[in-house]
C-alpha positions as CSV (number, residue, x, y, z in Angstrom):
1,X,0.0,0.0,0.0
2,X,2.7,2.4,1.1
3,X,6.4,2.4,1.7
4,X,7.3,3.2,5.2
5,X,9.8,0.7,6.2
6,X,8.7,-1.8,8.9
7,X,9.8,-2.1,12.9
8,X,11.2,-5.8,13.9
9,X,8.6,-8.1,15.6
10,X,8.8,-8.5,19.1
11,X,8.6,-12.2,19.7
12,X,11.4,-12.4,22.1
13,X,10.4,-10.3,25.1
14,X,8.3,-11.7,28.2
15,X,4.6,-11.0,27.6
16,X,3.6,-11.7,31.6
17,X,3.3,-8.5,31.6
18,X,1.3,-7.8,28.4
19,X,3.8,-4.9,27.6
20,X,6.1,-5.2,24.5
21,X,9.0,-3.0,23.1
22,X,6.6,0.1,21.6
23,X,6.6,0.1,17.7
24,X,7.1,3.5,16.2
25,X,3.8,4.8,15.4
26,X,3.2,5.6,11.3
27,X,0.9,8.2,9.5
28,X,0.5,9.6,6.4
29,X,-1.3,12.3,4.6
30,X,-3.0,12.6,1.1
31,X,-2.8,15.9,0.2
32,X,-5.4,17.4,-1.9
33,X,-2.6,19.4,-4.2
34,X,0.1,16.8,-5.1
35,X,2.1,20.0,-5.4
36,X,2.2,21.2,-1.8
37,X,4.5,18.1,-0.8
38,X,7.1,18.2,-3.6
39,X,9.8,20.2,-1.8
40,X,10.4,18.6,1.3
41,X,12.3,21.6,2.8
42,X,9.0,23.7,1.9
43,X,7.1,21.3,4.1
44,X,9.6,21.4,7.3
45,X,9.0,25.7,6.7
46,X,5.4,24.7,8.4
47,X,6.9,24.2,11.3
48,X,5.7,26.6,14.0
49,X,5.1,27.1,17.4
50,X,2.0,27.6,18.8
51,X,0.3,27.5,22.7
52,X,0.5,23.6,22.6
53,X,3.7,23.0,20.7
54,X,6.7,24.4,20.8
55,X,9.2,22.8,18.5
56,X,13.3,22.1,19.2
57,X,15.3,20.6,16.7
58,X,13.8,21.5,13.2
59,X,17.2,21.9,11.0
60,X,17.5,18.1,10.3
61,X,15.8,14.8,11.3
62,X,15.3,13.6,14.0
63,X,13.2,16.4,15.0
64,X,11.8,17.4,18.6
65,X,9.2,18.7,20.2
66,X,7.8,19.3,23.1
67,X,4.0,18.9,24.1
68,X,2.3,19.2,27.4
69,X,5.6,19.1,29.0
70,X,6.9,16.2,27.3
71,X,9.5,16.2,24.5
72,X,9.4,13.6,21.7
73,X,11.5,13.0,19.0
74,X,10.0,12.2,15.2
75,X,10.9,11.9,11.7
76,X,9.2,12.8,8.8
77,X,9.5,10.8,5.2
78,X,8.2,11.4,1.8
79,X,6.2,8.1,0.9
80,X,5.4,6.1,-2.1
81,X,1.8,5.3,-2.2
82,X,-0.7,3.3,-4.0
83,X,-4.1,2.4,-2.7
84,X,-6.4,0.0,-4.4
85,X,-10.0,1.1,-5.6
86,X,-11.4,-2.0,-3.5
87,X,-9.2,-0.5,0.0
88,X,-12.0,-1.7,3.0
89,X,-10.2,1.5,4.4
90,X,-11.8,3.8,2.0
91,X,-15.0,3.2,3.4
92,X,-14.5,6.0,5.9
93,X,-13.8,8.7,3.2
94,X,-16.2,11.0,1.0
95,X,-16.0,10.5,-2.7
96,X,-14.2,13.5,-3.4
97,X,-11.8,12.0,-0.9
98,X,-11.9,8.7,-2.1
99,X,-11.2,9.9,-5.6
100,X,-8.1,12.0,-4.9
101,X,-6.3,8.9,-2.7
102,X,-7.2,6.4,-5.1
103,X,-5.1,9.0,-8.1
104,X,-2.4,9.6,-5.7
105,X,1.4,8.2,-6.0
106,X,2.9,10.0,-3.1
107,X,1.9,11.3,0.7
108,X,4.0,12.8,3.4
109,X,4.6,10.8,6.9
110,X,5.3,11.4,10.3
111,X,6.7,8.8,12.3
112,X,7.4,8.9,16.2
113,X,7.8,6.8,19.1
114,X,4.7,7.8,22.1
115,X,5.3,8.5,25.2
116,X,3.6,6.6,28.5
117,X,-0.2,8.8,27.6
118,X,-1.2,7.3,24.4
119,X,-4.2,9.4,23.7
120,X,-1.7,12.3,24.2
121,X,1.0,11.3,21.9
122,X,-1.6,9.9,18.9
123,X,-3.1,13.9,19.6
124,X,0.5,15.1,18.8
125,X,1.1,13.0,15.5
126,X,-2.0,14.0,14.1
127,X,-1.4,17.7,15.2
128,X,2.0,17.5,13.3
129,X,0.8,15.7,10.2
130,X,-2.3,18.6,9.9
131,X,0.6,21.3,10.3
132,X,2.8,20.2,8.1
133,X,0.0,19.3,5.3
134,X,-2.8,21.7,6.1
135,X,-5.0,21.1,3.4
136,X,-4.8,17.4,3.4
137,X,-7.8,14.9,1.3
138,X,-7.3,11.6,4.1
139,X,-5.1,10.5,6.8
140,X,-3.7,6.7,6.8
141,X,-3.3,5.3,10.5
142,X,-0.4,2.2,9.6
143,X,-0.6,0.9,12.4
144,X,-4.3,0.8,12.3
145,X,-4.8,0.2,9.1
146,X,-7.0,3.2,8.7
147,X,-7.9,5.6,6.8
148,X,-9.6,9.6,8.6
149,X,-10.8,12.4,6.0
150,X,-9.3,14.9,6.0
151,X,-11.9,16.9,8.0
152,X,-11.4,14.5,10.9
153,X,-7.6,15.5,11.6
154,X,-8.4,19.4,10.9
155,X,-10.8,19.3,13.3
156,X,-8.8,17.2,15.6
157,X,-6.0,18.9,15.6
158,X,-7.8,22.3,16.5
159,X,-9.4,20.7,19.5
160,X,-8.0,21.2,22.6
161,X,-9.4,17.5,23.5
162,X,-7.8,14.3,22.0
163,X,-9.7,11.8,20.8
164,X,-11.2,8.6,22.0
165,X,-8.8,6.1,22.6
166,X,-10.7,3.8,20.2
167,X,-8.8,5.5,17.1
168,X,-5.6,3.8,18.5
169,X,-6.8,0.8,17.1
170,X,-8.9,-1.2,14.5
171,X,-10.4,-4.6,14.7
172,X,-10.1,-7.0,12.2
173,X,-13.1,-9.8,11.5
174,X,-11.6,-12.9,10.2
175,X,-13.8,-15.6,8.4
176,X,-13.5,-18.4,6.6
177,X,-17.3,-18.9,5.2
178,X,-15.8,-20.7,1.4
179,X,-14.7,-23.7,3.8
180,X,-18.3,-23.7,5.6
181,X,-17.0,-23.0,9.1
182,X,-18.6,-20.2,11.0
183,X,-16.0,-19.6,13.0
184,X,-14.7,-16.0,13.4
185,X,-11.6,-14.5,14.6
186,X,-11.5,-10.9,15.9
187,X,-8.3,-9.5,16.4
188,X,-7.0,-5.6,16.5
189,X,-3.9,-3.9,15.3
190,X,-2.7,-0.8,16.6
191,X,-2.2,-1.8,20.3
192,X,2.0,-2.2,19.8
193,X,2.5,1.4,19.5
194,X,1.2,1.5,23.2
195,X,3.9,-0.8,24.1
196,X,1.2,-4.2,24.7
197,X,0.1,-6.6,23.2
198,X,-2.5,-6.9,20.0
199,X,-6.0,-8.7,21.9
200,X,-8.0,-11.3,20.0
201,X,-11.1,-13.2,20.3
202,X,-11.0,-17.0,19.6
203,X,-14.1,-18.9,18.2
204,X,-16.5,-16.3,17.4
205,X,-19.2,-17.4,15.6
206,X,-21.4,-15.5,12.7
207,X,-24.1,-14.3,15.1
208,X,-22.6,-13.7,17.6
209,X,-19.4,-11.6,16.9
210,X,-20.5,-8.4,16.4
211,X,-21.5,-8.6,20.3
212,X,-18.1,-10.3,20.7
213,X,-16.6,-7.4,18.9
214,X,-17.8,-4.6,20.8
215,X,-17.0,-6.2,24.0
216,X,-13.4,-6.5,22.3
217,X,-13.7,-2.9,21.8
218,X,-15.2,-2.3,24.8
219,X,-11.7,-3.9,26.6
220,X,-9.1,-2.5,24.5
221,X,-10.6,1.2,24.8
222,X,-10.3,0.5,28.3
223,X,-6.7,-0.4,28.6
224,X,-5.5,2.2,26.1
225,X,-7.0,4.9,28.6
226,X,-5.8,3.9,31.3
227,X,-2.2,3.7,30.0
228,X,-1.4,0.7,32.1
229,X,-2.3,-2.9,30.9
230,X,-3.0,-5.8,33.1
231,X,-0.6,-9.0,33.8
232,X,-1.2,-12.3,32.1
233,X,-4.4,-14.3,34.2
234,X,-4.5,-10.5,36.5
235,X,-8.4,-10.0,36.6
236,X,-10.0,-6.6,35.8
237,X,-13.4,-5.9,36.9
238,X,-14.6,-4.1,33.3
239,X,-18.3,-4.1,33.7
240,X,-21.7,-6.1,34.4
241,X,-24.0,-8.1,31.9
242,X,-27.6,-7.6,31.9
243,X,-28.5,-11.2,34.1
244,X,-26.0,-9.1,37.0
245,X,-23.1,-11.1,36.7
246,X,-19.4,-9.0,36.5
247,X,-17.4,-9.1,33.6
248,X,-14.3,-9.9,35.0
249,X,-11.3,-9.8,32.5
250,X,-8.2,-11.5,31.8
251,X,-5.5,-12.4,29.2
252,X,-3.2,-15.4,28.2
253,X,-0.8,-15.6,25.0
254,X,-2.2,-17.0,22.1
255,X,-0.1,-19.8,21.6
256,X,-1.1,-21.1,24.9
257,X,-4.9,-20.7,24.3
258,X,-4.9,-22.5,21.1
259,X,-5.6,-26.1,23.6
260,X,-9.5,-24.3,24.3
261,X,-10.0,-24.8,21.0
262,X,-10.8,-26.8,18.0
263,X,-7.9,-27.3,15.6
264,X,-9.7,-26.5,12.9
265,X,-10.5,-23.0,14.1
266,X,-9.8,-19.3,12.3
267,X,-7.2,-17.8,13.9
268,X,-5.3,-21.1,14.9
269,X,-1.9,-22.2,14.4
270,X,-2.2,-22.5,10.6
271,X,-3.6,-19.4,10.4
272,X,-0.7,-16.9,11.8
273,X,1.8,-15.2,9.6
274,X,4.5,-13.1,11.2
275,X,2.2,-10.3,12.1
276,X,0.3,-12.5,14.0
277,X,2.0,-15.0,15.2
278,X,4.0,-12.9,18.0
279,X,2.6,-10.1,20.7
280,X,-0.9,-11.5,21.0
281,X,-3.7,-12.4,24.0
282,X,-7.1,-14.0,23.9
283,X,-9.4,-12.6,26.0
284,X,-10.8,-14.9,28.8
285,X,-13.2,-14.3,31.5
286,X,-13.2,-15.4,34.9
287,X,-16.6,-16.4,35.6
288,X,-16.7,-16.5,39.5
289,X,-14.4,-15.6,42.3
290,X,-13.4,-18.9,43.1
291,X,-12.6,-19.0,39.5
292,X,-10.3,-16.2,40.3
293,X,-8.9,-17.4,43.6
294,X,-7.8,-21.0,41.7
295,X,-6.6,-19.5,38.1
296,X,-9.2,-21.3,36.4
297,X,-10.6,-19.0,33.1
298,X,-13.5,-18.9,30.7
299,X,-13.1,-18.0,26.9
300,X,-15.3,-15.2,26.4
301,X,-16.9,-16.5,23.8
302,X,-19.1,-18.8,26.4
303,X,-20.4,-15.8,27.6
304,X,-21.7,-14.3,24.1
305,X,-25.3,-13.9,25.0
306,X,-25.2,-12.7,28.1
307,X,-22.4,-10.0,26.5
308,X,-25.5,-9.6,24.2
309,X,-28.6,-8.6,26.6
310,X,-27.8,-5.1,27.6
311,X,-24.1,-5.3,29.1
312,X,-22.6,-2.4,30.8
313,X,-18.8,-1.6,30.1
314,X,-17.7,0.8,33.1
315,X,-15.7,4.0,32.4
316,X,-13.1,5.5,34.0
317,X,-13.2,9.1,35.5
318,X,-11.1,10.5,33.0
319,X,-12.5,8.8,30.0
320,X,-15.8,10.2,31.3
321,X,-14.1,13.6,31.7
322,X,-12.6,14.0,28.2
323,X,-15.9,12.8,26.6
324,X,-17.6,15.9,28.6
325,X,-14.7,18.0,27.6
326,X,-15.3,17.3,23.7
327,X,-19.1,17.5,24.3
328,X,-18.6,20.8,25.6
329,X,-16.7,21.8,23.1
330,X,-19.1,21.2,20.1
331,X,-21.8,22.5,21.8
332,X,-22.4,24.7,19.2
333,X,-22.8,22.3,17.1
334,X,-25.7,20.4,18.6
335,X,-27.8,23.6,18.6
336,X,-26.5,24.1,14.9
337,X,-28.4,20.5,14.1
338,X,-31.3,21.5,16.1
339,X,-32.0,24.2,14.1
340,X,-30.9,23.0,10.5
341,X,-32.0,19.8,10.5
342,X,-35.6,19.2,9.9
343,X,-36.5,15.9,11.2
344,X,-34.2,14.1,14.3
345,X,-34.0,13.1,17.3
346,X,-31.7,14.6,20.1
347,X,-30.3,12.1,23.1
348,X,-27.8,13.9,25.9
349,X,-26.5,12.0,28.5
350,X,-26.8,14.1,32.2
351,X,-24.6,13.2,35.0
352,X,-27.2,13.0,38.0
353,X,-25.9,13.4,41.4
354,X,-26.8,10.0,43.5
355,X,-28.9,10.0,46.8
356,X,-26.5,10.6,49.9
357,X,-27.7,6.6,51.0
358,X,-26.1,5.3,48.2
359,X,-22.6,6.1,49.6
360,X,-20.9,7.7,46.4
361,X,-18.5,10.2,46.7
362,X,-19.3,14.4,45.8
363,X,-17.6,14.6,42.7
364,X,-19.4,10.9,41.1
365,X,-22.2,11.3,39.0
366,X,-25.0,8.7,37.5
367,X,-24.5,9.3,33.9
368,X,-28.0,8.6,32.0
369,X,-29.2,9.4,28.8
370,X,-32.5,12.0,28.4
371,X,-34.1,12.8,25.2
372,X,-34.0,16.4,24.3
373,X,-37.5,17.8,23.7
374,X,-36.3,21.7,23.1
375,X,-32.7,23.5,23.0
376,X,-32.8,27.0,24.0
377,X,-30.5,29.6,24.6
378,X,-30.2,29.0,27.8
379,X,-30.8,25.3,28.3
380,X,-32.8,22.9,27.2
381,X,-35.6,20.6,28.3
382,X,-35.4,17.3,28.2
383,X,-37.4,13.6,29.1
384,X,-35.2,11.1,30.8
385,X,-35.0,7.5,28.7
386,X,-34.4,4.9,31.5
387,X,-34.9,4.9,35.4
388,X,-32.0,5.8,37.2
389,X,-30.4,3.3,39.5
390,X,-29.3,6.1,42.2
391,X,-31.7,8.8,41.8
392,X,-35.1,8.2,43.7
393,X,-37.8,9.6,41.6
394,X,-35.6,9.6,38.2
395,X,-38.1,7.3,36.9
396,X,-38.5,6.7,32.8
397,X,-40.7,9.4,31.3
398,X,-39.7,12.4,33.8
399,X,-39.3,15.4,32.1
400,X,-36.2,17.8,34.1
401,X,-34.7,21.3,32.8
402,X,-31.0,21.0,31.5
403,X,-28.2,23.3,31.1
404,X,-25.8,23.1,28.1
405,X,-23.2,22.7,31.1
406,X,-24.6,19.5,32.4
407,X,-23.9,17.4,29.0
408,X,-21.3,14.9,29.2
409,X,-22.1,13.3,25.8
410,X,-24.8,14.0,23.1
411,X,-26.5,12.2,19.7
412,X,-28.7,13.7,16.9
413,X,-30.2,10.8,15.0
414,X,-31.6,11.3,11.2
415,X,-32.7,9.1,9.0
416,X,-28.9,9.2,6.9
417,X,-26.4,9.5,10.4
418,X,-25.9,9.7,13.6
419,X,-24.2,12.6,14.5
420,X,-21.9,13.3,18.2
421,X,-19.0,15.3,19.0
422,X,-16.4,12.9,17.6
423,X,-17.7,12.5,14.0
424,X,-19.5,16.1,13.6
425,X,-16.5,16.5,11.1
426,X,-19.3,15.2,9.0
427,X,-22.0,17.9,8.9
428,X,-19.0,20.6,9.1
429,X,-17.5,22.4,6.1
430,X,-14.2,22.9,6.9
């Protein structure tokens, strides 16, 4: 697809962990004029410093600069590309987009190592790649294997929040449906650059992995947040199925977990090429406590229709923070939709402060979505969706006045999108 060069695999480092040596994270741009990446030199006059960044060594590769009080070090390369009409990845673009990546035969990179905050350091590397090729058509994620317009990373860049730690990563859906089996493997790429390992899900089956696969996603958005991954068999409390039981989480290398399995099955043994085949977990459960006290786990798979029947994945404080942060941010925007948009429908999740009996702290909040009925200037009114666990009275149906402050997340549903402050990129003009 495009020449980059490659890190070495990792294969020889202890995974008890589930930390690996961190692969140096790859992007590229497509920019809309070919023209404005001929002269390398003209593109390393971009440089600049602004309030966030404020840049070090710019004469000659490597370059520095430091961000949030951290300094990294990065290259930049010009790259050979060609990209296939039939690219899954261009999926995510517009045609105009599509058009002008499919024509192009070069792109500009930017290639760095991150630093302990992923979410931080991905916000960096797309804030470089937008200031060196401002006017760009699509960014390419490598070590994804994904593809952002080029509206995405301008208004990325400009935020002051990063994104959601699910663009770290994609996950791939393996089949093998010309053989008959219905076995599917779910794997993701992206997690190296974070220094751990890629996670997988082993004997998926046609109708149940897309429930498998968020939970997947569910997990590894957890664990990139928190910039800390867990030991090999370490359980990790991630959330609660619908029947009350705890999703309790755990890993173990692959090329142990191939015994809980058929042979036969996608994603074994005869299966794994040399990107697969080293840095990898399955994801396992352990179903009880005494299951935890004696090491004894559950492939996750066994749980696929409980993980199906209204599951709750837990957040953490921060994530929960930085979604209202972005919320906040594109405010504007939800009122914009409001107004423009004939026919929708308006959700906003309210953090609800819990009863004093219930024991939680000041600052913790019962975060439940509402339906908003009208936006004002000054607030809103809106009709709560679900009863709330720690609210007495917060019952389904109750109508309660809103301010614009009180959002920590936000949907506007049409009959083409769903629209919320991470993909609004696609009802802005840029």
């Amino acid at each position: 697809m495009f020449l980059f060069g490659k890190s070495k695999s990792n294969d020889s480092r202890e995974l008890r962990s589930g930390t690996v040596e961190r692969e140096i994270s790859r992007m590229i741009a497509i920019p809309s004029d070919p023209d404005s990446i001929t002269d390398t030199d003209e593109v390393h006059a971009r440089f600049h410093d602004t309030d966030e960044l404020i840049f070090g060594q710019t004469a000659q590769a490597p370059f520095t600069v430091t961000y949030k009080g951290i300094e990294y070090v990065f290259d930049t390369a010009d790259v050979e590309f060609d990209m296939e009409e039939d690219e899954p990845a261009l999926g995510a673009l517009s045609d105009s987009e599509r058009e002008t990546v499919i024509r192009a035969d070069h792109a500009f990179g930017v290639e760095m190592f991150y630093a302990d905050n992923n979410m931080d350091s991905y916000h960096l590397q797309v804030k470089l790649l937008n200031m060196l090729v401002p006017e760009m058509a699509a960014m390419f994620d490598d070590n994804a294997y994904r593809a952002h317009s080029g509206r995405w990373v301008r208004m990325t860049a400009e935020s002051g929040v990063a994104p959601s730690p699910d663009y770290m990563y994609t996950i791939h859906a393996v089949n093998d449906s010309e053989n008959g089996t219905d076995s599917v493997w779910l794997h993701t790429h992206g997690l190296t650059r974070c220094g751990t390992i890629e996670l997988e899900i082993l004997g998926a089956a046609l109708n149940n992995w897309h429930d498998l696969g968020n939970a997947l996603n569910q997990i590894a958005h957890r664990l990139v947040g928190d910039n800390k991954f867990i030991d090999e068999m370490e359980p990790k409390l991630m959330g609660k199925t619908g029947d009350g039981r705890d999703i309790v989480v755990t890993w173990q290398r692959s090329e142990w977990s191939f015994r809980d399995f058929p042979e036969s099955i996608v994603g074994g043994p005869a299966d794994r090429n040399d990107e697969h085949s080293s840095n990898m977990g399955v994801i396992y459960l352990y179903a009880t406590e005494d299951d935890q006290l004696d090491g004894r786990i559950t492939p996750i798979v066994r749980w696929a229709d409980a993980l199906s029947e209204n599951s709750i994945f837990f957040k953490t404080t921060s994530e929960t923070l930085r979604m209202k942060a972005l919320a906040h941010e594109r405010v504007d925007w939800l009122k914009r939709l409001y107004n423009e948009l004939p026919e929708k429908q308006i959700i906003v999740k309210i953090g609800l402060k819990p009863d004093p009996e219930y024991g939680f702290d000041d600052d913790q909040c019962e975060y439940i979505w509402f339906e908003a009925d009208e936006l004002r200037q000054d607030g809103f009114t809106a009709t709560l969706t679900q009863d709330a666990f720690y609210v007495n009275g917060m019952v389904e149906g109750v109508k309660r006045n809103c301010g614009y402050d009180e959002i920590a997340d936000w949907r506007v549903f049409t009959s083409e999108e769903t629209y919320s402050p991470d993909n609004i990129y696609k009802y802005a003009v840029l």
